[in-house]
N, C-alpha and C positions, 0 to 999 in steps of 0.2 A: 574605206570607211562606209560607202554607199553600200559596198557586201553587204558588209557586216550587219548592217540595220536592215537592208534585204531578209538575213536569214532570222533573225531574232523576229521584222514581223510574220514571216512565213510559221514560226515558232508558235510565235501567239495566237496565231487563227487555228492552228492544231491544238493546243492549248483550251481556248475558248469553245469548240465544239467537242471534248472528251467529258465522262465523266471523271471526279475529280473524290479526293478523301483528304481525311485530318493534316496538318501540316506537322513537321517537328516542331517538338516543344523548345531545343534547340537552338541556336544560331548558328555556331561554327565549332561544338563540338559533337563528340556522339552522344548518346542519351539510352536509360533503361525501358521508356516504353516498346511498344512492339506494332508498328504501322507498316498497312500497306505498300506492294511497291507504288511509286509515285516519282513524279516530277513536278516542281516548283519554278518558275521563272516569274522574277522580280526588276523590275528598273526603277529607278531616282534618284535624288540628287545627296551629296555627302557638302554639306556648308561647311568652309575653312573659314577661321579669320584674313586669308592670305584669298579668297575667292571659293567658289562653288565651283563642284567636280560633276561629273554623271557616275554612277553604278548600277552595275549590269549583276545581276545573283543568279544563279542556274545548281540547285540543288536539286539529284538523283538517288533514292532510296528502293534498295531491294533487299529480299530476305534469301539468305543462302541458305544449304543445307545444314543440320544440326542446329537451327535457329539461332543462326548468325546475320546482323543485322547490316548489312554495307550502305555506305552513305559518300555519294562524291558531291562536294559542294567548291565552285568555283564564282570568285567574287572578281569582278575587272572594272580599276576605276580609267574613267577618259576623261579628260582635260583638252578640250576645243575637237579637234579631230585626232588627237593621239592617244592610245594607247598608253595612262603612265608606270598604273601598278596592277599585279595581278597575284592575285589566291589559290594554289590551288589542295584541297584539303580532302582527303581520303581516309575514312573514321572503320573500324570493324569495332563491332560490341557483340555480346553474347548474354542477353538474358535469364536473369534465373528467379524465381520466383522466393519473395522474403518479407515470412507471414501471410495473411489473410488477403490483404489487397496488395502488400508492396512487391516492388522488383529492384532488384540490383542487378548490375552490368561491368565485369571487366571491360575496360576498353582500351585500343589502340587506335593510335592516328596519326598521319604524316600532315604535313603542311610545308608545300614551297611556296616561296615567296617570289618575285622577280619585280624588281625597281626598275629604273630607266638606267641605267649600266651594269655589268656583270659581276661589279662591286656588291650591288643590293642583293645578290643573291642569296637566302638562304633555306637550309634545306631543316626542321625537324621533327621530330619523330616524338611521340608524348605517349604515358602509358598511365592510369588511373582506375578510379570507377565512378559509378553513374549510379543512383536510385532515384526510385520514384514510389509514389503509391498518395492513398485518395480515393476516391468514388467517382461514378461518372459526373457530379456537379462539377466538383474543384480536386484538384488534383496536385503535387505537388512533385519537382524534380530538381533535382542538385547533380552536376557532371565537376566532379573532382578530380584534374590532373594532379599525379603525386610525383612522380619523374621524368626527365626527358635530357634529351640530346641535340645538338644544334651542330649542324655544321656551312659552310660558306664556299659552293661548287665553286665561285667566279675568282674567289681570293687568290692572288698568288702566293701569298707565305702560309696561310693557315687552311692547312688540309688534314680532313679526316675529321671526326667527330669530339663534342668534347661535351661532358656533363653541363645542363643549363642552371644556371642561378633557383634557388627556393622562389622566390620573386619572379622571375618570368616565371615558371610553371603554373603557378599559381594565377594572374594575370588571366589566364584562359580559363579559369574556373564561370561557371553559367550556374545559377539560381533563378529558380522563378514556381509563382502560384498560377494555374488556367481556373477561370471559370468556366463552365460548360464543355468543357474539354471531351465530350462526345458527342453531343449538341450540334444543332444546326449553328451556331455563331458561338464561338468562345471569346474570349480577352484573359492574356499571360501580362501579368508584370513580374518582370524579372528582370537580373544581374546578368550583361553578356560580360565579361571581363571588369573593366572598367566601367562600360556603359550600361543605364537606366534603359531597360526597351519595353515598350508598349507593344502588344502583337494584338490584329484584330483580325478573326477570320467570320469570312459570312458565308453561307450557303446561296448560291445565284444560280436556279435552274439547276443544268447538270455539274455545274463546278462549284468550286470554293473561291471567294477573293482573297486576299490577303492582306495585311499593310501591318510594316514594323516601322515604328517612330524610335530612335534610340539617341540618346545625347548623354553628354558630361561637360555641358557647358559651349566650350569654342570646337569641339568636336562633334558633329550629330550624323546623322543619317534618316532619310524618310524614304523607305521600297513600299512599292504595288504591286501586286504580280497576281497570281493564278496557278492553281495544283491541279496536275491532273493525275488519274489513276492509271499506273502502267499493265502492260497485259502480265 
């Protein structure tokens, strides 16, 4: 555990001396705008009625060839000095331009999962689209998963993949408005799934800050982090 927070602050001091750009509009799906490569790291705390966890965010975005947009984003909650759950989520989108300011995005994305036994495990796979459009004040974006697949590596009787419910799919649907969305500080309120999320980014010298507040109640989350600008 001592590593661990070893290399996340070693993270953060690279972090804090880079220059830095726009954050995704985003939480844990792909999305239609078109940013920079970049890296995000985020920490704080997830409030349970059952006690208070820590969470760790480490979101990575580059742009392939054919303007394809890759995004790996890894969420890992700790509970005292354990490791309990962890995210791991890998998004490809493909921008296309629709009308004067909008954009639309086929997207793909996988998402494992891994609980505290090999039970928790699962593995899926979501396939959708994404728009946006707006002005550089306020801008707006919708990431609609429409189908997907779930399967369960750790299960011993259920192997292989199997159509997900309308209802999970949907679940992972993300909505939200930015103001200043090209601006030195923006604010997004928007829909991550289920949860109400507040996003504030600032401009501080050569970086961005960051901070997303999100709840539904007995559920919340509050990250801080820092984006920097990759080569």
């Amino acid at each position: 555990m001592c590593c661990f927070f070893t290399r996340v602050a070693s993270l953060a001091a690279v972090l804090w001396a880079a220059a830095a750009e726009a954050s995704s509009p985003t939480f844990a799906v792909p999305h239609a705008e078109t940013i920079p490569n970049q890296l995000e790291l985020s920490a704080g705390i997830a409030p349970f009625p059952q006690g208070s966890i820590g969470l760790v965010r480490l979101q990575a975005s580059t742009a392939l060839p054919q303007q394809i947009n890759l995004t790996l984003t890894a969420h890992e909650f700790i509970s005292g000095i354990q490791s309990n759950e962890r995210f791991l989520m890998l998004g490809l989108s493909r921008p296309f331009g629709l009308g004067k300011k909008g954009k639309i995005a086929p997207f793909l994305q996988s998402v494992f999962f891994a609980g505290l036994t090999p039970l928790d495990r699962r593995l899926a796979l979501r396939a959708g689209l994404a728009f946006a459009g707006g002005g550089p004040r306020l801008r707006w974006d919708a990431s609609l998963p429409l189908v997907g697949l779930v399967a369960r590596p750790g299960h011993p009787r259920e192997q292989g993949f199997e159509a997900m419910g309308l209802l999970d799919v949907l679940l992972s649907t993300e909505l939200g408005m930015t103001l200043g969305a090209q601006g030195p500080r923006s604010l997004r309120l928007g829909l991550a799934g289920t949860l109400a999320r507040l996003t504030y980014r600032q401009k501080i010298a050569k970086g961005h800050a960051v901070v997303n507040l999100a709840s539904m109640g007995s559920h919340s989350l509050l990250l801080a982090g820092w984006i920097v600008k990759l080569p």
